[in-house]
C-alpha positions, 0 to 999 in steps of 0.5 A: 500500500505504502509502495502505490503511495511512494510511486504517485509521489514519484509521478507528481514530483517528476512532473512538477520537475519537468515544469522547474526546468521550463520556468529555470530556462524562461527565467534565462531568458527574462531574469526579471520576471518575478512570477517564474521564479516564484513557481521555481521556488513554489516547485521545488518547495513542494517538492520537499515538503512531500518528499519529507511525509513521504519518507524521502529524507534525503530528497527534503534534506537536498532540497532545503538547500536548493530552496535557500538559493531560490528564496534568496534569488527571490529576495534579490540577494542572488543574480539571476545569472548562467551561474545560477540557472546552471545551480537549480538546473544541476539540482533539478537533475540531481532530484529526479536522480534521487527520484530514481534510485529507491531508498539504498542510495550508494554513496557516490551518490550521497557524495554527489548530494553533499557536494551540491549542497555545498554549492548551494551553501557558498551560493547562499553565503555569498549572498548573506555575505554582501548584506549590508550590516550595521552595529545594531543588527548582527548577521541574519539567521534563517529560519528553521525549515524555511531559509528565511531571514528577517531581512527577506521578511522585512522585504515581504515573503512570505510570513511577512505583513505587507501589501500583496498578502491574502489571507485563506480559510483552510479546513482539512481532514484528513481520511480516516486510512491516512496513516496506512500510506505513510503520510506524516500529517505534522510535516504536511502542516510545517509545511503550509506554515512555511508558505506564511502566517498560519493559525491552525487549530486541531478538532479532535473531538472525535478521538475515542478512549485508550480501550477503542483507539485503533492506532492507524486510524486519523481521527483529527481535523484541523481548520484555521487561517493562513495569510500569504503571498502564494495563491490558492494553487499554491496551497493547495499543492501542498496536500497534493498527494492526500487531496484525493483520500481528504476533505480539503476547503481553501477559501479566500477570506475578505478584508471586511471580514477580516476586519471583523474579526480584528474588532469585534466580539467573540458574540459578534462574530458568533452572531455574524457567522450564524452559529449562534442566535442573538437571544442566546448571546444576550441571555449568556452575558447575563452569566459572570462566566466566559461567554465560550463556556456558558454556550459549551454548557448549554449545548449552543456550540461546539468546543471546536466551534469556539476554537476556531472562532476564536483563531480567527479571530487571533490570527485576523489581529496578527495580520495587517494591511490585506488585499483581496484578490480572487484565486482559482484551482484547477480540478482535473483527475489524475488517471493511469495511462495503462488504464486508458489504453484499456478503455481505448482497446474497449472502444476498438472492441466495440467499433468492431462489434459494431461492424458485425452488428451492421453486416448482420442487420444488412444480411437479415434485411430487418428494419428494426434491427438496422435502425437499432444498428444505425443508432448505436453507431451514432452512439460509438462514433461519439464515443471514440471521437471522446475517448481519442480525444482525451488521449490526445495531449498538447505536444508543447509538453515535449517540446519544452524539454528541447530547451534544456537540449539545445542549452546544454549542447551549444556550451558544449560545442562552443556554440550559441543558439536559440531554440524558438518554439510555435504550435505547442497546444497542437494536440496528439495522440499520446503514444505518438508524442512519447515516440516522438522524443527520440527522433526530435532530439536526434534533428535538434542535435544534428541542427547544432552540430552540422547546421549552425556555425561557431558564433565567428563563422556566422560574424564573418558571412553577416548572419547574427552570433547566435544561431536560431532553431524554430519547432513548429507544429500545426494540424495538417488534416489527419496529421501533424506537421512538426518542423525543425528550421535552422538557419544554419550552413545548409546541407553540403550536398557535395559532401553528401554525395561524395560520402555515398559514392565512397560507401557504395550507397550511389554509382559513380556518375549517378544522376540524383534529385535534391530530394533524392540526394537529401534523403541519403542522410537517413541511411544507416551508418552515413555521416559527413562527420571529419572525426567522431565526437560524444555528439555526432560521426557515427551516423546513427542519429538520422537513421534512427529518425527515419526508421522510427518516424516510418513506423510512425506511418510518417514521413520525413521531408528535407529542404536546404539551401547552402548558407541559409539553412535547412528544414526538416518536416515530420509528417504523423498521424493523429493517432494509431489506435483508430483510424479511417480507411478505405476497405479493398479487395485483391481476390479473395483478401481484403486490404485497407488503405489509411484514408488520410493518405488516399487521393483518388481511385480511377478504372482502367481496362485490365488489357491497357494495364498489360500494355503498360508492361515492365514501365509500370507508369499510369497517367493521373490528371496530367501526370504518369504516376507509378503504380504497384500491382497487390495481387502480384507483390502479395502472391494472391491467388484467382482471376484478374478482372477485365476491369482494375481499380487503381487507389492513388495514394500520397507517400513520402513526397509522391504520389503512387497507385495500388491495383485492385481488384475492389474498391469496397468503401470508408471502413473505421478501422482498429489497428491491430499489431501484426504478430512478431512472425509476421513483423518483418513482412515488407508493406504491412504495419497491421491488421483489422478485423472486420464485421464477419470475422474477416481479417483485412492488412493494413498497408503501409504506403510509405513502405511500398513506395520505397519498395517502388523507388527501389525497384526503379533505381534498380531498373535505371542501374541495370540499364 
């Protein structure tokens, strides 16, 4: 149980470390943006106090040094210099490190954990070193836990009264089992005092006697009053991992309120919050005893009532000179990515069951049954388009992790660069993000180091010292187009074609394309790389591009121009788990053609398609496309029809066509991976199953149409 606990804590925290990094590099970018480094600090001040209840002592020890810096940053005592960002970053990297490890830590790591402490501690000693100081004021101490001193105070973090300042009212409690997950309730409430001026009373009249208190059960509450500078997300991040197993209210308190509070009576303010009535309060200042006490006796309020009137009202005298500004949460559910696919493998079930259930209708020529057949596919297309819709995210999650990329690598190569990013709200299938990474990175990598010069080569041709890297996004139909744009040298195209010949890829004296010759960059081992460095010379960065972006069902596309850049676009597809198809038949097998792809289908005679002959040309509005005939390249069995359908096709940057027997129609189509005996059959990505049980293959157009530009180069090398 306590393991299922630890683990979420590990999901939020990487991901709360994942939004750290993107605000530590913005920040770079506009030092003087005050709210990022207050999301930097509230990050990573989350982060502690949760790794703190959660058990993970060497994650809170780490980390409260690391937020020393943060907070003294804050307070203007520490530049928001590269220094800096290198510090955080480094201590970013070193949590998710620890993240990782489990709960033996070795001692190299615990070395490297105490000698970026140490980095952090001279950081922050520099700092309070270059604090004026005065007879009357010795050095600042910080305060256990928080790292403040009275000087950051004074300044107005939080814990200090000043403008700017909310004051909340908080009741938590927390559920009963809390104790059974390892949650440490008294760090979790540190924790909130560390965030400003906290007032918290504990109800524990529902504590029951020795001989019925079951050890492992919570049976506390606590309600009270917190004034802060942080925002009601802020708060609420500190119950993050017990939100969901408690009762938690936040709610912004008003000025008048306050106030109130400040001034009036404890019978005022029972009377103003309604939780006595006017008579009882006049009758019970008749009595010599406290107020409290006489309505306890009589049974008007509870003790708990009474304690929390009266923190309110303590807490509101503390607090001076409040504002009243609105603040939101966001509330979204948290749901396993296993157990989405599940529900997506159902929706497939069910577009299949609907299939079936629209043949039979068909074959039975029932009314009834169709029309029930024709509403229950209403009902599973909204329910796909809904389930595909929420497994569809914004690709700006993957795109912000490139920045760190290209910062790291342009310190490495010597070079500066800036990586500009549009379109990062364009939505795609999360399966197709994740794949996505590794072929981004390799681009991005391959832009630095071939594509943009040393910061004086660029001085030299009259271009700006700091080389610029666009990632661009955009919803193209049923794909998404993803650019990466240098405006670096450009491809050396006779480099490349030198580096071909050398490797026996092209004859000598072979005539190639641009199209052609750029597209040589993705075979395996190819590199124009003088010398092998941790970055680049071994040639395996593009072929993996390539191969893994062909399994994507994608295509990569390249144009360059010498001295001014290159480009490279991916071609992807929405998503994999469900898709529209165009349904075929070559004898007595079914195929399907992804529809997106699909750009027209004509008839020709079956004897002028003989004619044609070993050229395999056809015309098609005004061009001669090549074609690709299934039933030969498949081996399928049974008699040509006098006339042949021909499906034209987009695929990498041409159009083809595929010979048919049988055009049948638009088939909503469930892809079902091929099984690894078949995982090697060339011009096949999987399969569907359609109403009557039939199995259709899925083509994979890209495929087939290098198996065509291969056949005809061959053709070309022969002659």
């Amino acid at each position: 149980m306590l393991d299922k606990f630890k683990d979420s804590f590990r999901e939020e925290a990487k991901e709360l470390l994942g939004q750290l990094e993107s605000t530590l590099l913005e920040l770079e970018d506009t030092p003087t943006d005050a709210e990022l480094l207050n999301a930097a600090f509230r990050a990573i001040h989350t982060v502690k106090g949760s790794a703190g209840m959660f058990g993970f002592d060497e994650i809170a020890r780490f980390t409260h040094d690391l937020e020393n810096v943060l907070d003294k940053a804050r307070s203007g005592l520490v530049p928001i210099s590269k220094d800096f960002i290198d510090l955080a970053l480094r201590g970013r990297d070193h949590i998710r490190v620890l993240l990782s490890s489990g709960e033996d830590l070795s001692e190299d790591l615990r070395g490297m954990t105490d000698a970026l402490m140490e980095e952090c501690r001279r950081m922050a000693a520099r700092a309070d070193a270059a604090l004026p100081r005065t007879p009357e004021s010795a050095p600042a101490a910080a305060s256990p836990g928080t790292g403040e001193t009275p000087a950051m105070k004074e300044a107005g973090t939080p814990g200090a009264s000043s403008a700017g300042e909310r004051t909340y009212s908080i009741r938590f409690r927390p559920g009963p089992d809390i104790f059974r997950n390892g949650t440490r309730l008294l760090s979790l409430l540190a924790h909130l005092s560390e965030l400003g001026e906290a007032t918290l009373v504990p109800h524990v009249h529902d504590i029951p006697g020795l001989s019925e208190i079951d050890p492992e059960r919570c049976y506390c509450s606590w309600e009270g009053f917190l004034t802060t500078r942080a925002d009601k997300n802020a708060i609420r991040d500190v119950f993050i991992f017990v939100e969901g197993d408690s009762s938690l209210t936040i709610e912004e308190i008003e000025e008048a309120r306050i106030n109130d509070a400040r001034t009036k009576r404890l019978g005022e303010l029972l009377v103003q919050y309604q939780h006595v009535p006017p008579a009882e309060i006049t009758q019970a200042l008749s009595s010599q005893k406290r107020l409290g006490e006489i309505l306890i006796e009589k049974g008007i309020i509870s003790q708990d009532t009474l304690d929390a009137t009266l923190a309110g009202q303590n807490h509101a005298r503390k607090i001076q000179d409040k504002t009243s500004e609105a603040g939101g949460a966001l509330a979204s559910v948290r749901v396993a990515s296993e157990k989405l696919d599940q529900m997506v493998d159902l929706v497939g079930e069910l577009v299949t069951l609907q299939a079936r259930l629209a043949r039979t209708s068909l074959d039975l020529k029932d009314g009834s049954l169709a029309a029930i057949s024709e509403q229950f596919e209403r009902m599973i297309s909204q329910l796909r388009d809904n389930t595909m819709s929420i497994r569809m995210l914004p690709i700006g999650s993957t795109f912000n992790k490139f920045r760190r990329v290209v910062r790291d690598l342009s310190t490495e190569l010597g070079k500066e660069a800036d990586l500009l990013t549009e379109g990062a709200d364009t939505e795609l299938d999360k399966t197709v993000i994740e794949r996505l990474s590794d072929p981004l990175v390799h681009i991005i990598r391959n832009s630095l180091d071939h594509g943009i010069e040393p910061p004086e080569e660029r001085e030299a041709a009259g271009k700006p010292r700091k080389g610029t890297i666009l990632l661009r996004a955009l919803h193209s139909g049923a794909y998404v187009l993803i650019t990466v744009k240098d405006d670096g040298a450009g491809l050396n195209a006779e480099a490349i074609r030198a580096k071909a010949m050398e490797r026996g890829i092209i004859a000598p004296g072979q005539e190639l394309t641009e199209a052609e010759l750029n597209q040589l960059i993705f075979h395996p081992g190819f590199s124009t790389a003088k010398k092998v460095t941790k970055v680049s010379g071994r040639g395996v960065g593009m072929d993996v591009v390539k191969r893994e972006i062909d399994s994507l069902g994608g295509t990569v596309m390249i144009s360059t121009e010498r001295g001014r850049g290159t480009e490279m676009t991916l071609k992807i597809p929405l998503t994999l788990a469900i898709i529209e198809g165009l349904l075929v038949a070559v004898g007595g097998e079914y195929y399907v053609v992804p529809l997106a792809s699909v750009d027209g289908c004509i008839e020709i005679p079956e004897e002028d398609l003989r004619k044609v002959g070993e050229r395999r040309i056809i015309p098609y509005r005004g061009d001669l496309l090549p074609f690709v005939d299934l039933r030969s390249y498949f081996e399928v069995p049974g008699n040509v029809p006098e006339i042949a359908q021909i499906v034209i096709a987009n695929a990498q940057d041409f159009r083809l066509g595929f010979v048919v027997d049988n055009v049948i129609g638009d088939y909503q189509t469930v892809i079902k991976p091929l099984g690894r005996m078949y995982k090697d059959v060339s011009g096949l990505s999987g399969a569907t199953i359609l109403g009557d049980g039939t199995v259709a293959l899925i083509l994979d157009v890209n495929r087939l149409a290098q198996a065509v530009q291969a056949d005809s180069q061959r053709k070309v090398q022969a002659s």
